[in-house]
Every structure is written in structure tokens, then in C-alpha cells.
C-alpha positions in Angstrom: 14.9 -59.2 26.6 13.6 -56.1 24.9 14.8 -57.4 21.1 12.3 -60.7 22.5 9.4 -58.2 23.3 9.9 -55.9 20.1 10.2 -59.3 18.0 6.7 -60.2 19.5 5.3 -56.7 18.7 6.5 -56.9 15.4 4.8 -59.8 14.4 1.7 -59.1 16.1 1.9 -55.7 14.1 2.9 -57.3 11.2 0.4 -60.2 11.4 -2.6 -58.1 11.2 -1.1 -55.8 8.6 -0.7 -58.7 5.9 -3.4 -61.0 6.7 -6.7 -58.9 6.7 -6.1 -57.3 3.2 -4.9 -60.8 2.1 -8.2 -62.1 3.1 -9.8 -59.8 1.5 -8.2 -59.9 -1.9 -8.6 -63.5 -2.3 -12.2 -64.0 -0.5 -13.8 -63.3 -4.2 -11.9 -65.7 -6.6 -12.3 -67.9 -3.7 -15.9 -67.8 -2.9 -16.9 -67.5 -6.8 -14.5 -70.5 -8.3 -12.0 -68.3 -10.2 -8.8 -68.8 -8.0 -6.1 -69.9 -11.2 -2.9 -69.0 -9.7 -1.0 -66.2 -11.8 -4.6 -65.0 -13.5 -3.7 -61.5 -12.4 0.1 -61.0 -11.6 0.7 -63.3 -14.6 -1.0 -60.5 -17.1 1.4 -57.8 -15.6 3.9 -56.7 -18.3 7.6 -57.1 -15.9 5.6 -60.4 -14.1 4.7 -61.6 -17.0 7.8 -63.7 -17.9 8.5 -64.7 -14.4 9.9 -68.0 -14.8 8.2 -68.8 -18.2 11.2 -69.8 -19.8 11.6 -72.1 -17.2 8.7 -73.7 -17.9 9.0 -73.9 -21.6 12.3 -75.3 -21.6 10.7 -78.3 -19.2 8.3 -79.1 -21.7 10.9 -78.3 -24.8 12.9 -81.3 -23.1 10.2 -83.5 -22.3 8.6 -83.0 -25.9 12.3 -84.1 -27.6 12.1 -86.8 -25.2 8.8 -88.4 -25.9 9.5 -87.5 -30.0 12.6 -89.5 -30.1 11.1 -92.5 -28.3 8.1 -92.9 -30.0 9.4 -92.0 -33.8 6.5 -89.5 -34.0 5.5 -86.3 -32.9 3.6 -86.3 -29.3 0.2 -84.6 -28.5 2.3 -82.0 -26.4 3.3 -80.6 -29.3 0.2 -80.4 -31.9 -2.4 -79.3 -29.3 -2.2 -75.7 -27.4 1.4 -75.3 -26.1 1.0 -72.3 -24.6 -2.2 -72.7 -22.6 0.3 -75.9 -21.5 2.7 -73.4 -20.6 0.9 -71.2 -18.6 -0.8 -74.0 -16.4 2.8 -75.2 -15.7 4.1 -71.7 -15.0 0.9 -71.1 -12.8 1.2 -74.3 -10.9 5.1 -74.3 -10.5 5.7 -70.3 -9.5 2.3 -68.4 -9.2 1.1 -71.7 -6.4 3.8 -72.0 -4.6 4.5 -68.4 -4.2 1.3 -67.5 -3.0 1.4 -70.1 -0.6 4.3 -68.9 1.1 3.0 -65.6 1.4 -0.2 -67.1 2.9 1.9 -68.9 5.5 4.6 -66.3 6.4 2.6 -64.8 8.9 2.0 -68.0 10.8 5.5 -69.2 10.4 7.0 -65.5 12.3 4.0 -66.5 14.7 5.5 -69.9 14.9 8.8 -68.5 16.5 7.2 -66.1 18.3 5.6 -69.0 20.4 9.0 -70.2 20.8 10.2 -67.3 22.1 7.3 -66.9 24.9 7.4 -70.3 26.7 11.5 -69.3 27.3 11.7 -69.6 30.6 13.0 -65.7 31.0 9.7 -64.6 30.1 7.3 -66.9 31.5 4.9 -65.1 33.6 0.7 -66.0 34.0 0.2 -63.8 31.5 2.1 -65.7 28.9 -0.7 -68.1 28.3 -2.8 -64.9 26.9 0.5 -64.6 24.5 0.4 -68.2 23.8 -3.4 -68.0 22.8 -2.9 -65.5 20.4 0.1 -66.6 18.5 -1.0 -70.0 18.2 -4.3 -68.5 16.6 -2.3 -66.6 14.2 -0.8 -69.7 13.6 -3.8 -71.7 13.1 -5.3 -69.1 10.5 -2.6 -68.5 8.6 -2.2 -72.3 8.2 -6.0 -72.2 7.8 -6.1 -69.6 4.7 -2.8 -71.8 2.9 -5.3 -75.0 3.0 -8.2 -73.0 1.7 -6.2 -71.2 -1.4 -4.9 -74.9 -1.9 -8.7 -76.3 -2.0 -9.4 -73.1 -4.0 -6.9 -73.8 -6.7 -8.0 -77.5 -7.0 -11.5 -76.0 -7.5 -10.6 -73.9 -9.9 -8.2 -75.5 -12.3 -8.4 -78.8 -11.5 -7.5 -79.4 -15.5 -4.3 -77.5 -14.4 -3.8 -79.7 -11.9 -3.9 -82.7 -13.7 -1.6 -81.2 -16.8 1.1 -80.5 -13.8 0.9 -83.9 -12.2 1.1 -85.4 -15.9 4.2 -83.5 -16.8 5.5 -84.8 -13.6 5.4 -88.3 -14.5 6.5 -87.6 -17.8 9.6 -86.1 -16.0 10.6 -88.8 -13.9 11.1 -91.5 -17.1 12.8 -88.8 -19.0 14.2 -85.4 -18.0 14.3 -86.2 -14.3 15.4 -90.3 -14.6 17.2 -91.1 -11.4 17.1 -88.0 -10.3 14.4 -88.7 -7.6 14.2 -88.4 -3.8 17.2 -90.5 -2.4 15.1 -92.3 0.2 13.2 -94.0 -2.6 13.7 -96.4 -5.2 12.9 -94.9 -8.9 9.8 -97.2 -8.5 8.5 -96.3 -5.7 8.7 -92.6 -6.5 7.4 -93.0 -10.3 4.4 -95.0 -9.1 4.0 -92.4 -6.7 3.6 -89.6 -8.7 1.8 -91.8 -11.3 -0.8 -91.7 -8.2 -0.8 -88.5 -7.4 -1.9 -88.3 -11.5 -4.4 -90.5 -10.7 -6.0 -88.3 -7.7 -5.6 -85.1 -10.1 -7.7 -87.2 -12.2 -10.7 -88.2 -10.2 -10.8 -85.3 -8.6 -11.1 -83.2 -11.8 -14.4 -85.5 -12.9 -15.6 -85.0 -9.5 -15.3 -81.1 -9.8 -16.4 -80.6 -13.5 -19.5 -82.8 -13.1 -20.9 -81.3 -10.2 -23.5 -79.6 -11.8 -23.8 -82.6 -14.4 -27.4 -84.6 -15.2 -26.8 -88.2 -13.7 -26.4 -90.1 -16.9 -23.3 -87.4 -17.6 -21.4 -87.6 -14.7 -21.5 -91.7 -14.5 -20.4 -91.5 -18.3 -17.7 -88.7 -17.1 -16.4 -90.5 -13.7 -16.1 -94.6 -16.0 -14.3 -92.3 -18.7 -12.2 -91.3 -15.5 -12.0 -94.8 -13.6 -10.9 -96.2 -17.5 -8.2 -94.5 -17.8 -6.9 -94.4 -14.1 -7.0 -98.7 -14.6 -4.7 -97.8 -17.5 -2.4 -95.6 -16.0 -1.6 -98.0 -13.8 -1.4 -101.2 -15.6 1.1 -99.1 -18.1 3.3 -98.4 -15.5 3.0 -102.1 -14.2 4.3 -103.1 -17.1 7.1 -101.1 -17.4 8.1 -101.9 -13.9 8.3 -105.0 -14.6 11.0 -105.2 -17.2 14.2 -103.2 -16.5 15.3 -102.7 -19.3 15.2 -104.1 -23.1 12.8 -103.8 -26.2 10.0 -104.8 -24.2 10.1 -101.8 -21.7 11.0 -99.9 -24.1 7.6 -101.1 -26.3 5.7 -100.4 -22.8 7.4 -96.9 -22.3 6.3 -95.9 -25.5 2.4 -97.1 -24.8 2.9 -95.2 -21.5 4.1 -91.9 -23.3 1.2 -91.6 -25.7 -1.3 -92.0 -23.0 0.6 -89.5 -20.9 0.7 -87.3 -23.8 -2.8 -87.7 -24.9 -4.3 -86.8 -21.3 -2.0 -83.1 -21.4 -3.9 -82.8 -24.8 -7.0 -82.7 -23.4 -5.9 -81.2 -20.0 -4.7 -78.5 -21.6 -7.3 -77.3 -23.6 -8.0 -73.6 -23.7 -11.1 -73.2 -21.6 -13.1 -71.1 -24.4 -12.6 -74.5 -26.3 -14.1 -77.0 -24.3 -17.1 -78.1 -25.6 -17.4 -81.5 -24.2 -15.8 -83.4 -21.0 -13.1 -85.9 -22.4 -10.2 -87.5 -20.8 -8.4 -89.4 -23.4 -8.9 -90.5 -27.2 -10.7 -94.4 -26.9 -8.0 -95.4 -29.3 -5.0 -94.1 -26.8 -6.6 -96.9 -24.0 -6.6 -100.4 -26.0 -6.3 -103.5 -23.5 -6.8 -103.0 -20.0 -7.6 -105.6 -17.5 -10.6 -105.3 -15.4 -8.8 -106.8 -12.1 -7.0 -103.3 -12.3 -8.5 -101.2 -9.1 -11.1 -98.5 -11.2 -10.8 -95.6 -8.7 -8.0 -93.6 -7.1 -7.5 -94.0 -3.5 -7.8 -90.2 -1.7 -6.0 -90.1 2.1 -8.6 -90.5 4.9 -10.6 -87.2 6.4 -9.6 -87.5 9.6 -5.5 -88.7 8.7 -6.1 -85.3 7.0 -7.0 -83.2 9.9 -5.7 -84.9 13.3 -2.9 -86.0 12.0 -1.4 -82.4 11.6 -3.7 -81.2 14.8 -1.8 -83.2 16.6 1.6 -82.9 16.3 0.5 -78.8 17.0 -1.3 -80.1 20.0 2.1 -82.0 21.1 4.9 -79.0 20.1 2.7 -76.4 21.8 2.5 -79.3 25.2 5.8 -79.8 24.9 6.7 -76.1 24.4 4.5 -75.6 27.4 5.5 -77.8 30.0 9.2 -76.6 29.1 8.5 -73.4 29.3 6.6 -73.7 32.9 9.4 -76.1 34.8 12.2 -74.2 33.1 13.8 -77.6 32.5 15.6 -77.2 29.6 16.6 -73.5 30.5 18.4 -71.5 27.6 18.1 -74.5 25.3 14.0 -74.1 25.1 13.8 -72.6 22.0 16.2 -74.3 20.1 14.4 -77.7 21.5 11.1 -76.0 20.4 12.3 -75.5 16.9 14.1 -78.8 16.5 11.0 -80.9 17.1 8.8 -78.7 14.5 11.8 -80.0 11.9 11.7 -83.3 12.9 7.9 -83.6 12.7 7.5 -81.7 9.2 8.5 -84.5 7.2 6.7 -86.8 9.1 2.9 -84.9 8.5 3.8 -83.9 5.2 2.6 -87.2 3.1 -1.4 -86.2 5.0 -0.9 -82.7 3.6 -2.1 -80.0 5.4 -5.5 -79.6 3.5 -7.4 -79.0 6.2 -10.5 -77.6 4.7 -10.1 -79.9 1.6 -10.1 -83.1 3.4 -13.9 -82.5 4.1 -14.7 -81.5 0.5 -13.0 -84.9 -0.9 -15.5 -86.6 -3.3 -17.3 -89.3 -1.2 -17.0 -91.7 -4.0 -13.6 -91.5 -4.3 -12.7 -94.5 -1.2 -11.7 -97.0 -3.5 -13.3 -100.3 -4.4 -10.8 -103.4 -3.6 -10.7 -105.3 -7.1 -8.8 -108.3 -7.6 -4.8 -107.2 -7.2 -2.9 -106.6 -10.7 -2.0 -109.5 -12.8 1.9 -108.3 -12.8 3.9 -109.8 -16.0 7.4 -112.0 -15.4 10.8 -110.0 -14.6 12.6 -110.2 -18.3 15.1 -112.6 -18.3 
């Protein structure tokens, strides 16, 4: 009982040591548009490497991947390698790690609510307990969507290079070597998507501010080459294996390649907004959809709010009728597993669902003209 009661005092002590000055330190690069994970830490001399070879060797292999396969050297390595570098290095350890240390709070708070519905505890004024850990939970989940939605904002050219390096992974490097619940097809198209998103969402951020003629020119540049993402990768699909995919791969790699080129251009350089080269594009169907579909708002918000709403019921209602006795917590705990996988494809963007461009709900063309299965 008193290890339960210090627990609790130690995260309530800890909770409002970490996230005040974390608030803080990021409300600036927030509230001005300069949160690029790794922009600070990244320039320290001992952080400095931090899983940068890591990085480099990822695009070392992808770079003798695509080389090979198209007899010719790729845009990822003639344009600015190590502006490439760092986005991937930013994205893949400077992201995620903040992120956790956003949401460590809230997840101590997490088991700290476990631990006062147990049915030992349970007094009245465990529903004052209750209220306050489940805040802490709900703003430390709230600051971990709004440094996501931050980082979007910010480097939303990052964000595309990542995603692109992605895909190129998953035909090369990472071939078969996907989640083992999906087919290789299902999980390339999938990330080919989430390219996609990176994509329209970086025309919808850099042309904010844009004259009307500009951003239509910059969001058709967008829809053009999202239509030709897709129809690549519909026609690789479609053959298994042979010259012919292997003619389609190679049309897929150079537009891949060509859209880190000008992804990963330094930002001092960038002169104009550009997606592609015209000449990278060539043939692409018009009954291909034009825009990227972007989860629903409110799948975004209540899909998450409610499986809280039902673990804190169920945590509740357990905790009051002493039902499950000892076995509360661990019962507790085991649903927030079980559920976790089953909110995760709505994201937890809380904040960013309601800062989604509004012209992003995509247009129903005509479905894609898929070629015939080789023989």
C-alpha cells in the first residue's frame, strides 16, 4: 500500500517537474513554425552523430540499389546528400525521441490510474485522483499531437523525403521484410499512400501564403504527380515478376528519386515550389484519382476519445464493485494493449486533424485502368 501511494506521489511530482519546462521550451518553435526535429540537439558536438551513420548507410544501400537497376546514377546521389541525410536522421531519431519524452509523463500517469481504481484503495476520494491523472494523461497526449502537427508544419519537405525513402525501402533494402499481417502489396501501396499524404500536405503548407494563381499551379503540380505515384505502382503490382516489372520498377525508381531531389533541397536554395522534373511524369491516365485521401476529422478525434472514455468506464466500474479483485490492474493494462493497435491506423493527431487541408477529401474519379497479370 505505501509503495502504491509513493508511486502516485512520484508521478504527480514528477509530472509537473517535466512537463511545464517542456512546454515552455517548445511553445516558441511551435508557435513561430521552426519546430525541425534535431535543429538544436543535432548541432551539439557528442549529439551530433547520434545515429547518423545509421541513416547514411540506409541511403548508401538504397542509392546502390536504385544505380544497379536503372544502369545510371539516381538523383539521390547528384543532388544534396547531406541535407538528405539530416532530414532522415531528424525524422528517424530526433522525432521519435522527442515524442517519447512528450508522452512519458502521461504514460507513468497511465499506470497510476491503474493503480487507483484497485479495489484496496478505492475510497470517494479516488474520483479527485482519477480526475487528475487522467488530465495528466490527456495533456501529455495533447502536447505529443501538437509537436507532431508542429513538425508537419515545419518540415513538411522532410516529411515527404522520409516517406519517399520509405517506399524506396520496401522494393529494395526492406523487400519482404514487411509487417507479417500484410501482403508485400498491401504494405507497399500503403506507404506509397502515406507518400502521397506527405505530398499534398506539403503544397497545402508551402502555399498558404501563395497568390491564387500560385497555389492552383502548386496543388495540379501536386495532384500530377500523386496520379503518377500511383499508376506506377499499379503497374508494377501487376506483373510479379519479369522484364516488364522490372521496366515499371525502373520508371517507379526515377520518379521516387526525382521527388527526394527536390525534397531535399537545402532550404537557403529554394527559389521556386517544384515537385518533380515534367520529363520524370510522361504518361499518366486521367481516370487515376488527382488527390490524396486524408482520414476523417472526427475518425481522428473520437475514435481515440473513445476507447479512453471506455478503459477509464471499465477501470471505473471495476474498481467500484471490486469484481475482478487483485486482477484489476492487470485487466486495466491488458485492454489499453489490446486497443493500441486497434486506434493506431486514426493516429492520435488530435490537434492536426482539425488543421487538415479542407481540399484534401478526395474527388471519386473513374477507378484505375489496371493492366493484365503477366502470363
Amino acid at each position: 500500500m505505501d509503495i502504491k501511494h509513493t508511486y502516485l506521489r512520484l508521478v504527480f511530482n514528477l509530472w509537473f517537474l517535466i512537463t511545464p519546462p517542456t512546454l515552455i521550451g517548445y511553445y516558441f518553435p511551435w508557435v513561430s513554425g521552426t519546430r525541425i526535429p534535431g535543429r538544436r540537439f543535432g548541432q551539439v558536438p557528442l549529439l551530433k552523430g547520434f545515429r547518423r551513420r545509421t541513416a547514411e548507410k540506409r541511403l548508401d544501400a538504397i542509392t546502390d540499389s536504385f544505380n544497379s537497376r536503372l544502369d545510371a546514377h539516381s538523383d539521390l546521389e547528384v543532388w544534396a546528400r547531406k541535407f538528405l541525410v539530416d532530414q532522415v536522421q531528424a525524422h528517424a531519431t530526433w522525432a521519435r525521441l522527442s515524442r517519447l519524452f512528450l508522452a512519458a509523463p502521461g504514460m507513468l500517469a497511465t499506470v497510476a490510474l491503474a493503480l487507483v481504481v484497485s479495489p484496496l484503495t478505492w475510497r470517494t476520494s479516488s474520483l479527485w485522483a482519477i480526475c487528475v491523472y487522467l488530465t495528466f494523461v490527456y495533456v501529455s497526449a495533447t502536447l505529443t499531437c501538437i509537436d507532431i502537427w508542429a513538425v508537419r508544419n515545419a518540415d513538411s519537405a522532410g516529411a515527404v523525403s522520409v516517406a519517399a525513402v520509405g517506399v524506396a525501402e520496401s522494393f529494395t533494402t526492406r523487400a519482404g521484410k514487411g509487417p507479417a499481417k500484410l501482403t508485400p502489396v498491401v504494405w507497399q501501396s500503403e506507404l506509397i499512400e502515406q507518400l502521397c499524404t506527405a505530398l499534398v500536405r506539403r503544397a497545402y503548407r508551402q502555399s498558404a501564403k501563395a497568390v491564387p494563381g500560385s497555389r492552383i499551379t502548386m496543388m495540379q503540380e501536386t495532384a500530377t504527380v500523386v496520379r503518377a505515384l500511383r499508376y506506377r505502382a499499379a503497374l508494377v503490382h501487376a506483373h510479379a515478376e519479369g522484364e516488364e516489372r522490372q521496366a515499371h520498377e525502373r520508371e517507379l525508381f526515377l520518379l521516387i528519386s526525382n521527388i527526394v531531389k527536390y525534397s531535399s533541397r537545402p532550404r537557403a536554395q529554394i527559389i521556386d515550389f517544384r515537385v518533380i522534373d515534367t520529363d520524370r511524369l510522361g504518361h499518366v491516365p486521367d481516370a487515376v484519382p488527382d488527390v490524396t485521401d486524408i482520414p476523417s476529422s472526427k475518425a481522428l478525434v473520437l475514435v481515440p476519445l473513445l476507447f479512453v472514455c471506455v478503459l477509464v468506464a471499465v477501470s471505473v466500474a471495476l474498481g467500484m464493485t471490486g469484481a475482478a479483485g487483485e486482477i484489476t490492474q492487470p485487466i486495466v493494462i491488458g485492454l489499453a494493449l489490446a486497443g493500441i493497435p486497434l486506434i493506431r491506423p486514426f493516429g492520435v493527431t488530435v490537434l492536426d486533424a482539425f488543421m487538415q487541408p479542407s481540399a484534401s477529401a478526395s474527388r471519386q474519379a473513374d477507378p484505375l485502368p489496371m493492366p493484365e497479370p503477366a502470363q
